[in-house]
Each structure stands twice: as structure tokens, then as C-alpha cells.
N, C-alpha and C positions, 0 to 999 in steps of 0.2 A: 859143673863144678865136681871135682873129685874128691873125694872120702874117707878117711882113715880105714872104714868096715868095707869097702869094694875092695875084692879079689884082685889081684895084680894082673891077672890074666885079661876080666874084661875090661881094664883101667887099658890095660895096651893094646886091646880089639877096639874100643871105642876110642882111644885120644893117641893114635897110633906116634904122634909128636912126641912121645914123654918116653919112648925107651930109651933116649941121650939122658935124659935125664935122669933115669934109674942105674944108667952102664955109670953114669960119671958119681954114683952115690957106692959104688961097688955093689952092685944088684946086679950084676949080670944074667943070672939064671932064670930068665922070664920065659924061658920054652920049657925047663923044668917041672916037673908032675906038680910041686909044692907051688907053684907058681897059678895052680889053678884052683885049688882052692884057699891059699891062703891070702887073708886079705892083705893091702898094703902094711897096716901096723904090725902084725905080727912078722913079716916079711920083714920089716925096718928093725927090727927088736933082733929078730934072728939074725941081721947084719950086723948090730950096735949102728944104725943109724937112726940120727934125731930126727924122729917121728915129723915134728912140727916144719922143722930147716926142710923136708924132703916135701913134704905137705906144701908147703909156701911154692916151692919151685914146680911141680908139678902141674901145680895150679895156675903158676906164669906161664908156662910152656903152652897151656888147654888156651889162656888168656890172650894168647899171642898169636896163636895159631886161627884165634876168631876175629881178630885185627885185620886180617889179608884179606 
């Protein structure tokens, strides 16, 4: 399960599924310096995206990916 307080960086080293789903929240910059140490929340805030809506999906993506 993923996190509000994990880094965006190791969210996409570990659940390499979910960078569709950060590009489609306009997150694109996950190779970016900011993108290693900042966690997903503050990432989400500094886009104006809803924390929780990106949270939910992220977490479908992780959910989905253990399905297969």
C-alpha cells in the first residue's frame, strides 16, 4: 500500500505501475531532483492535485498490478 508521507521517487522504484497514473494527474516530473525527496503529498499540493482522488488511484494501479 502506498502513502501520502513516501517520496514519489521510491512510490515509482517500487510500484513502477503508477507513473500512468501520476503523468494523467499532471505529475509528470518524477525524474526531477524534487521528486526524490519529496513525498507524494507535498508533490500533490505543489500540483493543486487532490491528495486523497490521486491516493485512491495509485493505490488501484499497486491493487491491480497484484491481480496478475
Amino acid at each position: 500500500m502506498i502513502t501520502k508521507d513516501m517520496s514519489i521517487g521510491e512510490t515509482v522504484s517500487k510500484f513502477p505501475q503508477v507513473v500512468p497514473v501520476f503523468m494523467g494527474f499532471g505529475m509528470g516530473c518524477l525524474g526531477c531532483s524534487a521528486a526524490r525527496f519529496e513525498n507524494i503529498e507535498q508533490g500533490a499540493r505543489a500540483h493543486g492535485v487532490d491528495v486523497d482522488k490521486l491516493m485512491a488511484e495509485l493505490n488501484k494501479a499497486v491493487s491491480q498490478g497484484e491481480e496478475k
